[in-house]
py3Dmol code that shows the C-alpha trace and the ligand (Angstrom):
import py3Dmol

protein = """\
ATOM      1  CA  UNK A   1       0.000   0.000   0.000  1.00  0.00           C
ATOM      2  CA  UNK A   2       2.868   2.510   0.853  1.00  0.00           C
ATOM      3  CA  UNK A   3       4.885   1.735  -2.376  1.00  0.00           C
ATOM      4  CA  UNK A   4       1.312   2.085  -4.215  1.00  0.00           C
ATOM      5  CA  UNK A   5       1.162   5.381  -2.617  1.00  0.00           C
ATOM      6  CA  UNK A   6       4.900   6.727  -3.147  1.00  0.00           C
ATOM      7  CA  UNK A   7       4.038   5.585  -6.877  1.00  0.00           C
ATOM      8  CA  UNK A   8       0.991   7.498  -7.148  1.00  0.00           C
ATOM      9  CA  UNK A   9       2.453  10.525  -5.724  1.00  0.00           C
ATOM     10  CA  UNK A  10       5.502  10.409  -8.388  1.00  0.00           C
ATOM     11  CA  UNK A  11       2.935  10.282 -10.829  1.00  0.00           C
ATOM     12  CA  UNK A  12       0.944  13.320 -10.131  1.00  0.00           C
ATOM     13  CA  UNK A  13       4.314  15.107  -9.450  1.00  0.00           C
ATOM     14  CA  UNK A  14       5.315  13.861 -12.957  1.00  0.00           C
ATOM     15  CA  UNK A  15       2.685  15.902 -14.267  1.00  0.00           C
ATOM     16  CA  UNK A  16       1.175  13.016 -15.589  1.00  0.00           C
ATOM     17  CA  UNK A  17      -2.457  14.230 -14.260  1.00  0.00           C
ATOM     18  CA  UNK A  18      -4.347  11.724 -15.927  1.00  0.00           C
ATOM     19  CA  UNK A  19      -5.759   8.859 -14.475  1.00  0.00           C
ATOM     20  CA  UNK A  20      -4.455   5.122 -12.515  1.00  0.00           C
ATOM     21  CA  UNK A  21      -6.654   2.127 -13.009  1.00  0.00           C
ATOM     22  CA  UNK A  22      -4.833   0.442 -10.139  1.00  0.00           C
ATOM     23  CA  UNK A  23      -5.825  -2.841 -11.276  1.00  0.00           C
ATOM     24  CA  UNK A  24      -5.204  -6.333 -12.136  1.00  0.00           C
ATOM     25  CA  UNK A  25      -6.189 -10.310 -12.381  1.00  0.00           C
ATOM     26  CA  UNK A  26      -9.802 -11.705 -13.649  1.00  0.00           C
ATOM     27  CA  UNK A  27     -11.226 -13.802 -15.880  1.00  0.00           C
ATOM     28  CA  UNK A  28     -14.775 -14.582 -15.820  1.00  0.00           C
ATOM     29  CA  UNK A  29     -15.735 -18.221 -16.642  1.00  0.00           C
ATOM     30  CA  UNK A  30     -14.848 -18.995 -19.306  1.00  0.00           C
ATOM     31  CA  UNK A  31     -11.373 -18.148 -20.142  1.00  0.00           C
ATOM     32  CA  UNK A  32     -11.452 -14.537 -19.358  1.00  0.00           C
ATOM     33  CA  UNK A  33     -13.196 -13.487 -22.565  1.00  0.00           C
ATOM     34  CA  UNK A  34     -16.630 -12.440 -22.641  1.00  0.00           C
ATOM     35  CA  UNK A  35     -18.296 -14.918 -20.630  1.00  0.00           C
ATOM     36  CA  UNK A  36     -18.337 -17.346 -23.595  1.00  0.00           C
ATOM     37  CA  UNK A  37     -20.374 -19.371 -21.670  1.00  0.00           C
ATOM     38  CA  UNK A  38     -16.887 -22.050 -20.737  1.00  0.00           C
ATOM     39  CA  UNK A  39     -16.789 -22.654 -17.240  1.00  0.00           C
ATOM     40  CA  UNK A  40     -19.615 -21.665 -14.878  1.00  0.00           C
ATOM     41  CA  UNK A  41     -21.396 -20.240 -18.132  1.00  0.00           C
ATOM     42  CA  UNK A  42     -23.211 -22.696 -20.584  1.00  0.00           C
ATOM     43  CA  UNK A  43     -26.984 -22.442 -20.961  1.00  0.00           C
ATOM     44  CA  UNK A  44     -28.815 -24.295 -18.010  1.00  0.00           C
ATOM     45  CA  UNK A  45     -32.360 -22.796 -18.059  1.00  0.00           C
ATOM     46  CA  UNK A  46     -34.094 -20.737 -20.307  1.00  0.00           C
ATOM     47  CA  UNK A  47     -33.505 -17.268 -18.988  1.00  0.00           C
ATOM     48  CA  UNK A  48     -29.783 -17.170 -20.160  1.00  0.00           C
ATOM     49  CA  UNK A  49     -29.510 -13.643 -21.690  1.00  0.00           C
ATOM     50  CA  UNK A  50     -25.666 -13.375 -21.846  1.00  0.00           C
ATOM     51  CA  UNK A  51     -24.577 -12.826 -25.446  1.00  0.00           C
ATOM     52  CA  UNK A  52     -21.160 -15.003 -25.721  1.00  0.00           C
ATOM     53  CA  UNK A  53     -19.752 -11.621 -27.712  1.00  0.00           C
ATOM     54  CA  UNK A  54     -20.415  -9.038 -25.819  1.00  0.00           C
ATOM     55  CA  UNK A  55     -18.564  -8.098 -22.732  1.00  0.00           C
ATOM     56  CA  UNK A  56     -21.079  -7.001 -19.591  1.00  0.00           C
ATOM     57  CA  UNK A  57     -20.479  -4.032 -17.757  1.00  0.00           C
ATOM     58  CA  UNK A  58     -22.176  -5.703 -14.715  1.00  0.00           C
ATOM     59  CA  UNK A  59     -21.228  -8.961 -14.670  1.00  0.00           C
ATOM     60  CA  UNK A  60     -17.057  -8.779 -16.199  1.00  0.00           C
ATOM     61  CA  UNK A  61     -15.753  -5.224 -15.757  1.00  0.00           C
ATOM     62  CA  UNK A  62     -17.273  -3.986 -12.614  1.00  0.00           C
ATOM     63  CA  UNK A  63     -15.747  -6.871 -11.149  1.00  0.00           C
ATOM     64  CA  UNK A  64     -12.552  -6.781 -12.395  1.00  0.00           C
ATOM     65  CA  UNK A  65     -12.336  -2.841 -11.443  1.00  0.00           C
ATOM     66  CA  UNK A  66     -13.699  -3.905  -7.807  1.00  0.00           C
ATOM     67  CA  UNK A  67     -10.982  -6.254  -7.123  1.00  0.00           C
ATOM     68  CA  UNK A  68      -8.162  -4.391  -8.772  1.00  0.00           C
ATOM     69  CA  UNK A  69      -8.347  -0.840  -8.379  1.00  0.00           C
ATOM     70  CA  UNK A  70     -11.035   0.127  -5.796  1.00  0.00           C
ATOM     71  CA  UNK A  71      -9.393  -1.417  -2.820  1.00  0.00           C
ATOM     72  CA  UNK A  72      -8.448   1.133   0.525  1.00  0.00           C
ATOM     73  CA  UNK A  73      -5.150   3.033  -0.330  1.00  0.00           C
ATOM     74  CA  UNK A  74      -6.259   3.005  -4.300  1.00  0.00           C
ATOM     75  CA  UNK A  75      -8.833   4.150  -6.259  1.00  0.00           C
ATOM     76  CA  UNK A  76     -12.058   3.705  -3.695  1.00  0.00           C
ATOM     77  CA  UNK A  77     -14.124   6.273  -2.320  1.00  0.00           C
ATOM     78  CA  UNK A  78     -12.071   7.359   0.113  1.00  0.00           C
ATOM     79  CA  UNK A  79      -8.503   7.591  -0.662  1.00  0.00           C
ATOM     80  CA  UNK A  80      -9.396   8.048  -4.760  1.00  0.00           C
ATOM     81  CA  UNK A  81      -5.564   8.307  -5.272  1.00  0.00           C
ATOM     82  CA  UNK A  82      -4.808  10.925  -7.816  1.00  0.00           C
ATOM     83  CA  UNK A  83      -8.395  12.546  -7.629  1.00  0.00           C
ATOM     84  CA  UNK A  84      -9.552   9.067  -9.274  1.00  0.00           C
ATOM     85  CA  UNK A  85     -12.891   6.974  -8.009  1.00  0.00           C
ATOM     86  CA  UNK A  86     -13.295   4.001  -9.597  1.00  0.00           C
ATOM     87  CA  UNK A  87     -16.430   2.720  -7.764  1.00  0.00           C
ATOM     88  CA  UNK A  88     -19.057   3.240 -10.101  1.00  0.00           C
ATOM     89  CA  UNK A  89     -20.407   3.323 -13.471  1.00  0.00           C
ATOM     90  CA  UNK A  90     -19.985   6.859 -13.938  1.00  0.00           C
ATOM     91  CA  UNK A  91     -16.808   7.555 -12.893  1.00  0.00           C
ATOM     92  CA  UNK A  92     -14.928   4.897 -14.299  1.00  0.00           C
ATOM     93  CA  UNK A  93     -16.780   5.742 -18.321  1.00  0.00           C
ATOM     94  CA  UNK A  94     -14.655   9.532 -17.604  1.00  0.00           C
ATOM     95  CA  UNK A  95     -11.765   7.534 -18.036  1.00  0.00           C
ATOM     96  CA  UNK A  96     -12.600   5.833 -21.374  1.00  0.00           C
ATOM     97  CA  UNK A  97     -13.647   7.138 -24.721  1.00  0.00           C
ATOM     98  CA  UNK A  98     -16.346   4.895 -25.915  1.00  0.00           C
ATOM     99  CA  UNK A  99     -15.830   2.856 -28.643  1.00  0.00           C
ATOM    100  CA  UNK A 100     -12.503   4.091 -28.664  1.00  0.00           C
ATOM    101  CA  UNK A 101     -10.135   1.316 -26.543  1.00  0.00           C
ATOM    102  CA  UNK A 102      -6.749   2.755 -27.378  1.00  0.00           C
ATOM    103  CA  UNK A 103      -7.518   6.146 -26.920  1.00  0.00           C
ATOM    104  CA  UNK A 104      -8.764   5.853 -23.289  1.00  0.00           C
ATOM    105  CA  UNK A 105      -6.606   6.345 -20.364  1.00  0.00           C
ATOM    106  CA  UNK A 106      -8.363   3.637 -18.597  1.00  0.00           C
ATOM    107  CA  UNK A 107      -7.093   1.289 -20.677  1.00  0.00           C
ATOM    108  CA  UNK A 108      -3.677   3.050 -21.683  1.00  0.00           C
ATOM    109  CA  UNK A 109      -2.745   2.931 -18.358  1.00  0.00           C
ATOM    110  CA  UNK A 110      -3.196  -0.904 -17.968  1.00  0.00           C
ATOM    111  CA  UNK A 111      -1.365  -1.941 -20.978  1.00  0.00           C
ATOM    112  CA  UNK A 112       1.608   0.232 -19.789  1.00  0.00           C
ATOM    113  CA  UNK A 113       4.483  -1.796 -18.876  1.00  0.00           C
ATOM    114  CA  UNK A 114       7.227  -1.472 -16.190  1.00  0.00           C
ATOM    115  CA  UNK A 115       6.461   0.557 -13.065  1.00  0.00           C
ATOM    116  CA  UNK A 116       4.466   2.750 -15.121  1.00  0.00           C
ATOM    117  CA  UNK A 117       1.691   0.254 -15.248  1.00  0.00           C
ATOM    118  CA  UNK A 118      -1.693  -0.099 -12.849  1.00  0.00           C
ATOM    119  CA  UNK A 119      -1.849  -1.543 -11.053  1.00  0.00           C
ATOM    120  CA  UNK A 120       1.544  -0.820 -10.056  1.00  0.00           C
ATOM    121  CA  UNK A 121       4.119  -3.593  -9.024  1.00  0.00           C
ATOM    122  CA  UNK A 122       4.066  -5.141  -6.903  1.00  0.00           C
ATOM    123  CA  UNK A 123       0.682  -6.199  -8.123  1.00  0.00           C
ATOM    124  CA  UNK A 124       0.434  -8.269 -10.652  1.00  0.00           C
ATOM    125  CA  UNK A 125      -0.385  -7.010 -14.082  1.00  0.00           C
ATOM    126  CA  UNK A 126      -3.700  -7.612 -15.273  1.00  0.00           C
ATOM    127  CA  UNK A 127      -3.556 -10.718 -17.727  1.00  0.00           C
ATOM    128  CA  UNK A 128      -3.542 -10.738 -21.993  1.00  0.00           C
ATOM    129  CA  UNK A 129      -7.049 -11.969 -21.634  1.00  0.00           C
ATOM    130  CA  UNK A 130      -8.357  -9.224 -19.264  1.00  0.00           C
ATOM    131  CA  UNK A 131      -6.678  -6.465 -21.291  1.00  0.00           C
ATOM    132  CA  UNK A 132      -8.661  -7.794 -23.957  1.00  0.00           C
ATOM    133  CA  UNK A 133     -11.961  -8.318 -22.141  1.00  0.00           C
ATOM    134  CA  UNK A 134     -11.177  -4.143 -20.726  1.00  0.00           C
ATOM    135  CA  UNK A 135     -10.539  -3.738 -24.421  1.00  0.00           C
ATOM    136  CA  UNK A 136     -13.535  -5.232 -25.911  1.00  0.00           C
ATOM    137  CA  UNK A 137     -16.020  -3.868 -23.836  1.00  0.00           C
ATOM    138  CA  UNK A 138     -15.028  -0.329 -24.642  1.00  0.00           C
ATOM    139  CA  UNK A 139     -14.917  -0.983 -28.381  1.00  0.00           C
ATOM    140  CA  UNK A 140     -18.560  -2.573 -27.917  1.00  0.00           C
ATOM    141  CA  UNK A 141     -19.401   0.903 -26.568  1.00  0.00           C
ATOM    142  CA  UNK A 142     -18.609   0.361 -22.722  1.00  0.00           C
ATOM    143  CA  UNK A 143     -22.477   0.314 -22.270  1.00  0.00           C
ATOM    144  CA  UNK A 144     -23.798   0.525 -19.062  1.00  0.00           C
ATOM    145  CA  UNK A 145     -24.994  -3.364 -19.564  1.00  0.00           C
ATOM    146  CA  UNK A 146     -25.727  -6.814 -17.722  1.00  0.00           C
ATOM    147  CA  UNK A 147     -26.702 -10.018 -18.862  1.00  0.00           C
ATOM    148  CA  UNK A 148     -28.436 -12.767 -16.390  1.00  0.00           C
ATOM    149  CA  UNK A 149     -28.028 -16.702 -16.618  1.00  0.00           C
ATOM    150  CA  UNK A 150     -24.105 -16.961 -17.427  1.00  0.00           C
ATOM    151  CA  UNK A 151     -23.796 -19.492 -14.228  1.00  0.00           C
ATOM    152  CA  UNK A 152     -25.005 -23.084 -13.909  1.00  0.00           C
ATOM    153  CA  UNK A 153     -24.952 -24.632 -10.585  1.00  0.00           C
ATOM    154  CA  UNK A 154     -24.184 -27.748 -12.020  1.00  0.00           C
ATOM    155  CA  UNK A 155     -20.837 -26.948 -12.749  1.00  0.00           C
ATOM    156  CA  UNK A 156     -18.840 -26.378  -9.464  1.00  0.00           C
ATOM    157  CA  UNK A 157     -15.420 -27.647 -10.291  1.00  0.00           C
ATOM    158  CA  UNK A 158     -12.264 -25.282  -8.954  1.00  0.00           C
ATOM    159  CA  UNK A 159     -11.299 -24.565 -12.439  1.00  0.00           C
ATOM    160  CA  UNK A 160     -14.527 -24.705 -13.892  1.00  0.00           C
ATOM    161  CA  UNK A 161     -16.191 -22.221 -11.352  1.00  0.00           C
ATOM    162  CA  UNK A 162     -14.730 -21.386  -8.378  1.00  0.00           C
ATOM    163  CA  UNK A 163     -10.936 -20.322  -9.973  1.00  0.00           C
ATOM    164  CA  UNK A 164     -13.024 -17.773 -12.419  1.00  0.00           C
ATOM    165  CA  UNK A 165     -14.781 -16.244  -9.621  1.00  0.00           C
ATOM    166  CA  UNK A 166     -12.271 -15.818  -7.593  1.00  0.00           C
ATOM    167  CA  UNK A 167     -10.234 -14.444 -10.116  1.00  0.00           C
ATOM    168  CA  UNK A 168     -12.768 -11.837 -11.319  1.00  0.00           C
ATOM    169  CA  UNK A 169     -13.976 -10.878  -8.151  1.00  0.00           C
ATOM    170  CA  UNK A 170     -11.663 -11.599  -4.953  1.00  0.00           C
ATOM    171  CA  UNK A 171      -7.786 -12.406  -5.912  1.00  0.00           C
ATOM    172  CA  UNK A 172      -6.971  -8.515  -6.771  1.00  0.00           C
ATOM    173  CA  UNK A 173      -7.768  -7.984  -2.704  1.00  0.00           C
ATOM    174  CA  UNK A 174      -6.249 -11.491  -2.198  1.00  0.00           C
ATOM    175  CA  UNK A 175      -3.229 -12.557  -3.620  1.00  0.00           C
ATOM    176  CA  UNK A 176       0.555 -13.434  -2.108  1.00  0.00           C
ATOM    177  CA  UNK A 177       1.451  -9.375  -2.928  1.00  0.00           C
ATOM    178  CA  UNK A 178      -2.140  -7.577  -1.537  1.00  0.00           C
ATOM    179  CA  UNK A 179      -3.083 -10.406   1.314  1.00  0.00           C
ATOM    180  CA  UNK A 180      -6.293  -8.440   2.508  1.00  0.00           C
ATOM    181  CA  UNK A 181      -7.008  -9.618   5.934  1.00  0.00           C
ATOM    182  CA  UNK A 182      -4.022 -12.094   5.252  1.00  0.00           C
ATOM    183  CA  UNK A 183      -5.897 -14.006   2.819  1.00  0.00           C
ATOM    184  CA  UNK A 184      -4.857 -15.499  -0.635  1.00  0.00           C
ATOM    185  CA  UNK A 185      -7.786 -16.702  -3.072  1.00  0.00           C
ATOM    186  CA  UNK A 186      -5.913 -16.737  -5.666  1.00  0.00           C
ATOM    187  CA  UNK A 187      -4.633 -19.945  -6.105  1.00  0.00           C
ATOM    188  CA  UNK A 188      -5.901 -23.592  -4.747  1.00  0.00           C
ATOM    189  CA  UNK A 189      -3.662 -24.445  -1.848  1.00  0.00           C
ATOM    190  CA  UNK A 190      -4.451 -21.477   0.435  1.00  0.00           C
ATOM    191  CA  UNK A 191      -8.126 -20.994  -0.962  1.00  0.00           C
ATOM    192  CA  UNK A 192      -8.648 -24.691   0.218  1.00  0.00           C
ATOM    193  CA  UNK A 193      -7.587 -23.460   4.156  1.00  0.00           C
ATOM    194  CA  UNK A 194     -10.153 -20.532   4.076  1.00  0.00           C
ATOM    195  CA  UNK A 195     -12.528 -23.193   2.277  1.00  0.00           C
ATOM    196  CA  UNK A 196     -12.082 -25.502   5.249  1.00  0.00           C
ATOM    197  CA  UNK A 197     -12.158 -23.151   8.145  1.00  0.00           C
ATOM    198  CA  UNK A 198     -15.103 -22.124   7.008  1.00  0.00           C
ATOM    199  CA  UNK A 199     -14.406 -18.380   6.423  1.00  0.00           C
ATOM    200  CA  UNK A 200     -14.889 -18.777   2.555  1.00  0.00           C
ATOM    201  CA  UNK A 201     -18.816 -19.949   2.509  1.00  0.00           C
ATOM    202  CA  UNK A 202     -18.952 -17.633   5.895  1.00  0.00           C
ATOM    203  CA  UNK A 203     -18.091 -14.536   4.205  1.00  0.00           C
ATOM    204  CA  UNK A 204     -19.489 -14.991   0.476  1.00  0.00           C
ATOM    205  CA  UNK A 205     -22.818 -16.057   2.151  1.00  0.00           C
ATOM    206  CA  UNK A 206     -22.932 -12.912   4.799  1.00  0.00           C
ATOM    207  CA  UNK A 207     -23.026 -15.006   7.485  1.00  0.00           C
ATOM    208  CA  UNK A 208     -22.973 -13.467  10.368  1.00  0.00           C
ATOM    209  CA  UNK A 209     -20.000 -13.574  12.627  1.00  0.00           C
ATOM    210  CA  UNK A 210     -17.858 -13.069   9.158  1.00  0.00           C
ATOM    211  CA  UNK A 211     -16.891 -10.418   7.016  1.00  0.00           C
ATOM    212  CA  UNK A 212     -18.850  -9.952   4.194  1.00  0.00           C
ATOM    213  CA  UNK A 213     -17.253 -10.541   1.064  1.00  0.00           C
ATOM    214  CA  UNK A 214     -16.825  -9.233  -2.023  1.00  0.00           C
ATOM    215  CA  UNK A 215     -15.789  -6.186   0.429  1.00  0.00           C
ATOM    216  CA  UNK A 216     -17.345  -3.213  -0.714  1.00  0.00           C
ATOM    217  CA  UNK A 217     -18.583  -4.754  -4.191  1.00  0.00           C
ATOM    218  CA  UNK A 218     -21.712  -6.583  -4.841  1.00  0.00           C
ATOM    219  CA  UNK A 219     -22.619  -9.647  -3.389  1.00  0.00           C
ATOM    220  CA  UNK A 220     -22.109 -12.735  -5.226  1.00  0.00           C
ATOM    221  CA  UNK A 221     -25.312 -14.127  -7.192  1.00  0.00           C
ATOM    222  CA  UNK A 222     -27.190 -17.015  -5.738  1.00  0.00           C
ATOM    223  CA  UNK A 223     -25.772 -19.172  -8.330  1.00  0.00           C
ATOM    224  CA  UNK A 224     -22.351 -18.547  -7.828  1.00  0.00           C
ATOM    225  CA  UNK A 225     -22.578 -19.109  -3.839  1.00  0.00           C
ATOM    226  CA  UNK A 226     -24.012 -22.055  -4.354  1.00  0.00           C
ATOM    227  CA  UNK A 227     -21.189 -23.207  -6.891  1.00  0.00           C
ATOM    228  CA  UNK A 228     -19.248 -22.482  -3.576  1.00  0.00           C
ATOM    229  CA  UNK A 229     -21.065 -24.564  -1.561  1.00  0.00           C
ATOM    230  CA  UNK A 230     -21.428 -27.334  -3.645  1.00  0.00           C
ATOM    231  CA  UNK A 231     -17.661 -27.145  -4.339  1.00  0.00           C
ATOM    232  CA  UNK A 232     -16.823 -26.964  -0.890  1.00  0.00           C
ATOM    233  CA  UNK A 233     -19.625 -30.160   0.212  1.00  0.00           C
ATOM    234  CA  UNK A 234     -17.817 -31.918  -2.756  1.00  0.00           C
ATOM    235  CA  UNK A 235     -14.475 -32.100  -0.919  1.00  0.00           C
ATOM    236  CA  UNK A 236     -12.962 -29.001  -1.760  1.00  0.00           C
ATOM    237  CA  UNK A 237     -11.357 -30.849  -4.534  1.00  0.00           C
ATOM    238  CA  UNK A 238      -8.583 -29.365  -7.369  1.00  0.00           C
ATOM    239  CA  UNK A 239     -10.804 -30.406 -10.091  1.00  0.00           C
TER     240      UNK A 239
END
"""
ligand_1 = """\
43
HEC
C -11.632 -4.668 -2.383
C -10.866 -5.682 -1.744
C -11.503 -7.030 -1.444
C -12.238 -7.814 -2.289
C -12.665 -7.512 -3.723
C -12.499 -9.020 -1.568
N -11.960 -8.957 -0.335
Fe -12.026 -10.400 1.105
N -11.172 -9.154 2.429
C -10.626 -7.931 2.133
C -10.038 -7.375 3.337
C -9.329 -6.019 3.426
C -10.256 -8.318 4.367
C -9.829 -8.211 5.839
C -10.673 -7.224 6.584
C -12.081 -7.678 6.687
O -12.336 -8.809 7.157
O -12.955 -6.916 6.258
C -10.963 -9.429 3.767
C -11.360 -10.552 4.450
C -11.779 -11.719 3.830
C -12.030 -12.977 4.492
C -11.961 -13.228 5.995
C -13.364 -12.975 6.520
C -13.507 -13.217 7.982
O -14.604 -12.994 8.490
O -12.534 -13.616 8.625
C -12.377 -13.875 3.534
C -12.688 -15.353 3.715
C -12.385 -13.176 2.278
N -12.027 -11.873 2.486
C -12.731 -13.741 1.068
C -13.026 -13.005 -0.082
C -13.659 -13.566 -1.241
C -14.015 -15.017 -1.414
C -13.819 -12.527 -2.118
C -14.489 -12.580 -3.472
C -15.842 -13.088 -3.509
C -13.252 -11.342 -1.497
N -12.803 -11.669 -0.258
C -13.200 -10.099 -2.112
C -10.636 -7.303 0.914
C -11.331 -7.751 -0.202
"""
view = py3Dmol.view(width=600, height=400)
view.addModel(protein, "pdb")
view.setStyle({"model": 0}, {"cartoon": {"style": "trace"}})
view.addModel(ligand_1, "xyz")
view.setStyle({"model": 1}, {"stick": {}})
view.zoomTo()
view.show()
């Protein structure tokens, strides 16, 4: 967080105004592209309305944005580092020209390189695919849009389900460089302790007695906490 903060403050000083996506890892089932329906997506009832080519506001970029840039010390309500608030709609579309990938800031400043980059080392980069997903939504128009029926609750494998939504909605908050609450989600060995000492299903499910989780994003659909569940009642298994 300090290093985030010393970087932040060279930036501005830099004259570089402009904006800092502090941001990084997602993928949304399947594969990190537009919800292609791979993973937790795939048609199970009749009220899927998630286009495989379009990227969702609502359902892949909000939550990439949630768990990469709007954490405390970055771009959240509070702190917004550099003057920039990332928490809604609204704010984050001043950052992008419609339409328009490579000539909005939101995106130029993730596909820097080096410690120019957000989010800035030592947080991981965002991936090739979630470039592209940050990329394609804009060029579709970076709509205001969400879709409803991308998850099946019979799929509940860890790479299958749980790895994508902890990817796209927890690891940025979670991972070996930003443990939040000394937590990593972000890869199968130490999601399987917070699986097992029940924290995991505690805090996705608002249970009380644990933190609610995603922290300060939206809660995670029915469908995806029981993917969790089921995952978990399975045997917590790297499937
Ligand atoms: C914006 C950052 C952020 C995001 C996104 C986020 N977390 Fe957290 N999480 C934290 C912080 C900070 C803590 C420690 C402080 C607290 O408990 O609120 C925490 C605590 C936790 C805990 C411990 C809860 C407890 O009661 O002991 C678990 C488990 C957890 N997170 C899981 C998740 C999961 C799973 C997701 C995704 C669905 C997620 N988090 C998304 C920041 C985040």
């Amino acid at each position: 967080m300090k290093k985030k903060f010393i970087y932040v403050f060279a930036v501005l000083a830099a004259g570089l105004i402009v904006l800092n996506a502090c941001r990084h890892e997602i993928l949304h089932p399947g594969n990190g592209g537009s919800g292609t329906g791979g993973g937790t997506g795939g048609g199970t009832g009749s009220t899927n309305t998630c286009s495989p080519d379009t990227v969702y506001f609502v359902n892949d970029i909000m939550p990439l944005i949630s768990s990469n840039c709007t954490m405390s010390g970055c771009h959240d309500a509070i702190t917004h580092a550099e003057g920039v608030n990332l928490t809604s709609y609204d704010r984050i579309v001043r950052y992008v020209s419609p339409g328009n990938a490579s000539g909005s800031k939101l995106y130029k400043e993730i596909i820097k390189t080096g410690n120019d980059r957000m989010p800035p080392p030592p947080m991981p980069a965002f991936t090739a695919a979630q470039k592209a997903l940050l990329q394609k939504w804009i060029n579709q128009g970076a709509k205001n849009n969400s879709c409803v029926g991308r998850c099946d609750t019979a799929v509940f494998t860890y790479s299958g389900a749980i790895k994508p939504i902890m990817d796209a909605k927890c690891a940025g908050c979670h991972n070996p460089n930003n443990l939040g609450g000394n937590i990593d989600v972000s890869t199968y060995n130490p999601l399987k302790t917070v699986a097992l000492n029940g924290k995991l299903y505690g805090s996705v499910a608002h249970q009380l007695g644990y933190s609610p989780m995603p922290k300060g994003a939206a809660k995670l659909s029915d469908c995806e906490i029981t993917q969790i569940q089921k995952w978990i009642a399975a045997g917590t298994l790297n499937n």
